[in-house]
mmCIF file of the C-alpha atoms, coordinates in Angstrom:
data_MODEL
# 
_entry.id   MODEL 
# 
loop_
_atom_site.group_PDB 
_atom_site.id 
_atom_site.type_symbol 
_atom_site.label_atom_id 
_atom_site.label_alt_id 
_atom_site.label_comp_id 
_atom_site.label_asym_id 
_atom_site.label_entity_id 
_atom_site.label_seq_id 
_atom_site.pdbx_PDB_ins_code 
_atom_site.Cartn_x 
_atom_site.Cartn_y 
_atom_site.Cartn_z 
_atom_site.occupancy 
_atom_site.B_iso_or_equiv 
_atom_site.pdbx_formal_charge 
_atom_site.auth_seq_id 
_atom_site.auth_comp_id 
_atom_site.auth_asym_id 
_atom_site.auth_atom_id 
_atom_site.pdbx_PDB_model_num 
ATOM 1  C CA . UNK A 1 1  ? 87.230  88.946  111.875 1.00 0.00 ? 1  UNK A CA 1 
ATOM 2  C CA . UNK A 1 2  ? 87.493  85.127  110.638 1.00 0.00 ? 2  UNK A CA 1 
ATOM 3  C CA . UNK A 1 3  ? 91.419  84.518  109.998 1.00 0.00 ? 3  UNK A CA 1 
ATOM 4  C CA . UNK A 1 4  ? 91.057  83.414  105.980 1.00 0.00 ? 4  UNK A CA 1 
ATOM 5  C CA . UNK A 1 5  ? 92.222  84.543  103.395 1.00 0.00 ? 5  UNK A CA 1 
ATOM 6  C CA . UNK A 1 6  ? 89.899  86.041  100.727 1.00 0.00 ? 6  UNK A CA 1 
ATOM 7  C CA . UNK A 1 7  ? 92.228  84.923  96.883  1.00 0.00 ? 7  UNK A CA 1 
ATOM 8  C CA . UNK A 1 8  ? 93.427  81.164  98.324  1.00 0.00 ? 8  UNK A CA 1 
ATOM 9  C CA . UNK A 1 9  ? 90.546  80.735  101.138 1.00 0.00 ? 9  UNK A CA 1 
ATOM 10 C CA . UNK A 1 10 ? 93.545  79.932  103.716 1.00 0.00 ? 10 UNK A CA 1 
ATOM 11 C CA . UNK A 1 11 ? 92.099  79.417  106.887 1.00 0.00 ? 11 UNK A CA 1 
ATOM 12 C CA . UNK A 1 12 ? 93.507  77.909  110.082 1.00 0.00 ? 12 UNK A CA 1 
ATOM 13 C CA . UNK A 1 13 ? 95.536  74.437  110.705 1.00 0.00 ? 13 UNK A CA 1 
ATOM 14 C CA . UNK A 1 14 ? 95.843  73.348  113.943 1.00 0.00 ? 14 UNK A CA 1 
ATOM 15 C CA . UNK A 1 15 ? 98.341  70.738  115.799 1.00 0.00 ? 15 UNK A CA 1 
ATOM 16 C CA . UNK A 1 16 ? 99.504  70.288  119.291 1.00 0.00 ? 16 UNK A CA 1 
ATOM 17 C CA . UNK A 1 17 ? 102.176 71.627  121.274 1.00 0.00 ? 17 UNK A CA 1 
ATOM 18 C CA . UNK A 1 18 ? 104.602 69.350  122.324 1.00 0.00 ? 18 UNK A CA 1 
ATOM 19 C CA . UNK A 1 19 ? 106.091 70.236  125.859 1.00 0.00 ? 19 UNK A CA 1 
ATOM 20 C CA . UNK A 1 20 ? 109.557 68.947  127.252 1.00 0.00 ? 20 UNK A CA 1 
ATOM 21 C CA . UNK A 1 21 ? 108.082 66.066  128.709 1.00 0.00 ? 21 UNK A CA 1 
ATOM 22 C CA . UNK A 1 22 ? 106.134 65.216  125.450 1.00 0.00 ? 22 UNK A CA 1 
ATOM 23 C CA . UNK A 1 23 ? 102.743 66.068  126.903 1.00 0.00 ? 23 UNK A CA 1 
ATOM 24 C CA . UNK A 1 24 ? 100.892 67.377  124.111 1.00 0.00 ? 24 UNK A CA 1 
ATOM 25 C CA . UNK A 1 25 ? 98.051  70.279  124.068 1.00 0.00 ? 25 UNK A CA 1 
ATOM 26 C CA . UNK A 1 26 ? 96.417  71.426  121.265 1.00 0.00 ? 26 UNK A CA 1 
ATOM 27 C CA . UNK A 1 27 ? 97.341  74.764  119.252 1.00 0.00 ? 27 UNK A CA 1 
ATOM 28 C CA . UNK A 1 28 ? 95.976  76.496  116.326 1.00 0.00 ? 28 UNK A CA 1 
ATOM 29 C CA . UNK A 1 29 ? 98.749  77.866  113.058 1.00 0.00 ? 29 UNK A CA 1 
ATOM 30 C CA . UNK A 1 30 ? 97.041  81.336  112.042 1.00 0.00 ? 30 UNK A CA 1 
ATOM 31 C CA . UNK A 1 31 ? 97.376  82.313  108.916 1.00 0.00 ? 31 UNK A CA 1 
ATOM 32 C CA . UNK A 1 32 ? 99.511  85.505  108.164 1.00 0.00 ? 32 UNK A CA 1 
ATOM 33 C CA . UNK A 1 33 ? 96.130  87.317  107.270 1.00 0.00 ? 33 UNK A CA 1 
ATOM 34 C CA . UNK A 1 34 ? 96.660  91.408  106.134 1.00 0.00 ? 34 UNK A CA 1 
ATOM 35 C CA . UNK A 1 35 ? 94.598  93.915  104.682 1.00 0.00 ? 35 UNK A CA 1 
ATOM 36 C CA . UNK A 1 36 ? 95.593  95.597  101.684 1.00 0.00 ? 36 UNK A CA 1 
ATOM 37 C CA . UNK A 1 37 ? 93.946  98.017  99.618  1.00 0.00 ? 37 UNK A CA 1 
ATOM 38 C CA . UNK A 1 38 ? 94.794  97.325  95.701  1.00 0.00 ? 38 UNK A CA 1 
ATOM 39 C CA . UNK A 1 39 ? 93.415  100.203 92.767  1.00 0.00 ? 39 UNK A CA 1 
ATOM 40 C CA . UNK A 1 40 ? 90.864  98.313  90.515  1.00 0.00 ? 40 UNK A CA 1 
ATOM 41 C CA . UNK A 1 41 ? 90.993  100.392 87.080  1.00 0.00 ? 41 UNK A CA 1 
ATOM 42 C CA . UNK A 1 42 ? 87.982  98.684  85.476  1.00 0.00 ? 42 UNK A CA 1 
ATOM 43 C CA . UNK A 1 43 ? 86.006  99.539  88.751  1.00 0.00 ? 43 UNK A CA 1 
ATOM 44 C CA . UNK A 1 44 ? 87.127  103.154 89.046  1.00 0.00 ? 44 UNK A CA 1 
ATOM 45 C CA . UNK A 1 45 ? 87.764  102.260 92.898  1.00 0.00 ? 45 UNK A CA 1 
ATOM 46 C CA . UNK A 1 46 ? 89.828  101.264 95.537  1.00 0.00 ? 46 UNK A CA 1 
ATOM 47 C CA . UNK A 1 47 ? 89.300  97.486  96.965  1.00 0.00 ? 47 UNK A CA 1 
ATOM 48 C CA . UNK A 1 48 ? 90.366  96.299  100.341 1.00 0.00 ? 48 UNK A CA 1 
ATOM 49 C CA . UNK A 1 49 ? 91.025  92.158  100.607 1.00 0.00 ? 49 UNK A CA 1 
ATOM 50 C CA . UNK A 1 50 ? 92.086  90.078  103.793 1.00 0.00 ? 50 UNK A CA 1 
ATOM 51 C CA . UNK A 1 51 ? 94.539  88.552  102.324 1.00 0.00 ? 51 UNK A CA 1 
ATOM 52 C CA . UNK A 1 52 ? 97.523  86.272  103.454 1.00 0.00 ? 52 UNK A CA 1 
ATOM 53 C CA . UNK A 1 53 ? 101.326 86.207  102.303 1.00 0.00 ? 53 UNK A CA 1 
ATOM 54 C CA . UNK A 1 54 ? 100.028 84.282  99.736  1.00 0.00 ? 54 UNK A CA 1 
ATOM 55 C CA . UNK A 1 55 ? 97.445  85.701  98.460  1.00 0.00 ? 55 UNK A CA 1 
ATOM 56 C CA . UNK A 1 56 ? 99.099  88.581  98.132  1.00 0.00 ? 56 UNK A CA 1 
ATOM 57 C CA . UNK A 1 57 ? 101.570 86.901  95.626  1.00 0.00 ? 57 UNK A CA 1 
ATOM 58 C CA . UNK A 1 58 ? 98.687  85.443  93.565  1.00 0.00 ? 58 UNK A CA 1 
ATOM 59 C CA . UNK A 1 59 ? 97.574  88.800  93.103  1.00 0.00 ? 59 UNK A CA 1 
ATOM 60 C CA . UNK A 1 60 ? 101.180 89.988  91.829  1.00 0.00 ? 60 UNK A CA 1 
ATOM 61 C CA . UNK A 1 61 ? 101.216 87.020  89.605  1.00 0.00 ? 61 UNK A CA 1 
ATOM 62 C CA . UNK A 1 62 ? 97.904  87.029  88.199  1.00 0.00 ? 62 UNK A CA 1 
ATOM 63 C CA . UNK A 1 63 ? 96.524  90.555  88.355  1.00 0.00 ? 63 UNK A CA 1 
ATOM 64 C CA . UNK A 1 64 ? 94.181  92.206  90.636  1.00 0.00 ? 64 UNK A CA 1 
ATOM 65 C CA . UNK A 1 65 ? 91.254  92.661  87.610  1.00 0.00 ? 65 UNK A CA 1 
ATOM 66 C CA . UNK A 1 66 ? 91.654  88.477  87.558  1.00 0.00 ? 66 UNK A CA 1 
ATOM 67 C CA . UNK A 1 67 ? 91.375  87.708  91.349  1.00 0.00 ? 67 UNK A CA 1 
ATOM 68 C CA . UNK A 1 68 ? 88.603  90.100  91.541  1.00 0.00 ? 68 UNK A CA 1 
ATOM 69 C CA . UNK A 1 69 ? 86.479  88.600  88.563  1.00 0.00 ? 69 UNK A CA 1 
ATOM 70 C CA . UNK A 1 70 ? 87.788  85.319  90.447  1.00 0.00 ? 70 UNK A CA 1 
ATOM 71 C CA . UNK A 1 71 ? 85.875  86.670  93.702  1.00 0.00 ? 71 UNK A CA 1 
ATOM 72 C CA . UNK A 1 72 ? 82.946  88.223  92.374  1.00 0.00 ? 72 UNK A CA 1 
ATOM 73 C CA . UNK A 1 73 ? 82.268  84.798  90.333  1.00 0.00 ? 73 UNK A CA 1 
ATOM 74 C CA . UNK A 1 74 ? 82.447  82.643  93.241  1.00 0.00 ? 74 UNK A CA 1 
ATOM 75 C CA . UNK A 1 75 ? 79.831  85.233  94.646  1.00 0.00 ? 75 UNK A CA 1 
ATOM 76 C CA . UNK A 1 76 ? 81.720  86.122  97.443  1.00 0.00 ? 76 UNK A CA 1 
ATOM 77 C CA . UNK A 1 77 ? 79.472  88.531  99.542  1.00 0.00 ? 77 UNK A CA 1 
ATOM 78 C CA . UNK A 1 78 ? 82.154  91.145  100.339 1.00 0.00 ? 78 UNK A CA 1 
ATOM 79 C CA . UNK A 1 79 ? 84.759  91.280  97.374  1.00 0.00 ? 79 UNK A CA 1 
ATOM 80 C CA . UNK A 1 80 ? 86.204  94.236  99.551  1.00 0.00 ? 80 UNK A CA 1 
ATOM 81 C CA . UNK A 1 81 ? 84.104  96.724  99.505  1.00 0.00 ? 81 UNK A CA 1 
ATOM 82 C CA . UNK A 1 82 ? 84.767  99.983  100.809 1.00 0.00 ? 82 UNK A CA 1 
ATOM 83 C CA . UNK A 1 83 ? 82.697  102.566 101.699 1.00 0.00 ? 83 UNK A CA 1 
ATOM 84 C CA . UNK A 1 84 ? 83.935  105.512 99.403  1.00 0.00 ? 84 UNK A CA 1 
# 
């Protein structure tokens, strides 16, 4: 599963680590990626989004009918799906 977030299309950053000595290596910042499961009433269905900490709070700000108009506009392949 790619860490990025579905709503704000986080993906990774990446940076070094920085030892004692100052040698420096190279690291990778995940994002805080979840799956949550939000009721869509104008689908009659349950949606499931990888979605990170923020994300999440677009979604309480704007309104899960929005983001998912949002999604399926942009064409996103899997606007979370789920099986049922």
């Amino acid at each position: 599963m790619s860490q990025r977030c579905q709503v704000t299309g986080a993906g990774p950053g990446f940076g070094n680590n920085v030892s004692h000595s100052h040698r420096r290596t190279r690291r990778r910042f995940d994002v805080n990626v979840q799956r949550k499961r939000y009721w869509v009433p104008s689908l009659g269905r349950h949606v499931t989004l990888r979605v990170s900490a923020r994300g999440i709070k677009t979604v309480d700000q704007r309104g899960i009918e929005a983001v998912v108009a949002d999604l399926r506009r942009r064409g996103s392949g899997s606007d979370g799906e789920e099986g049922q």
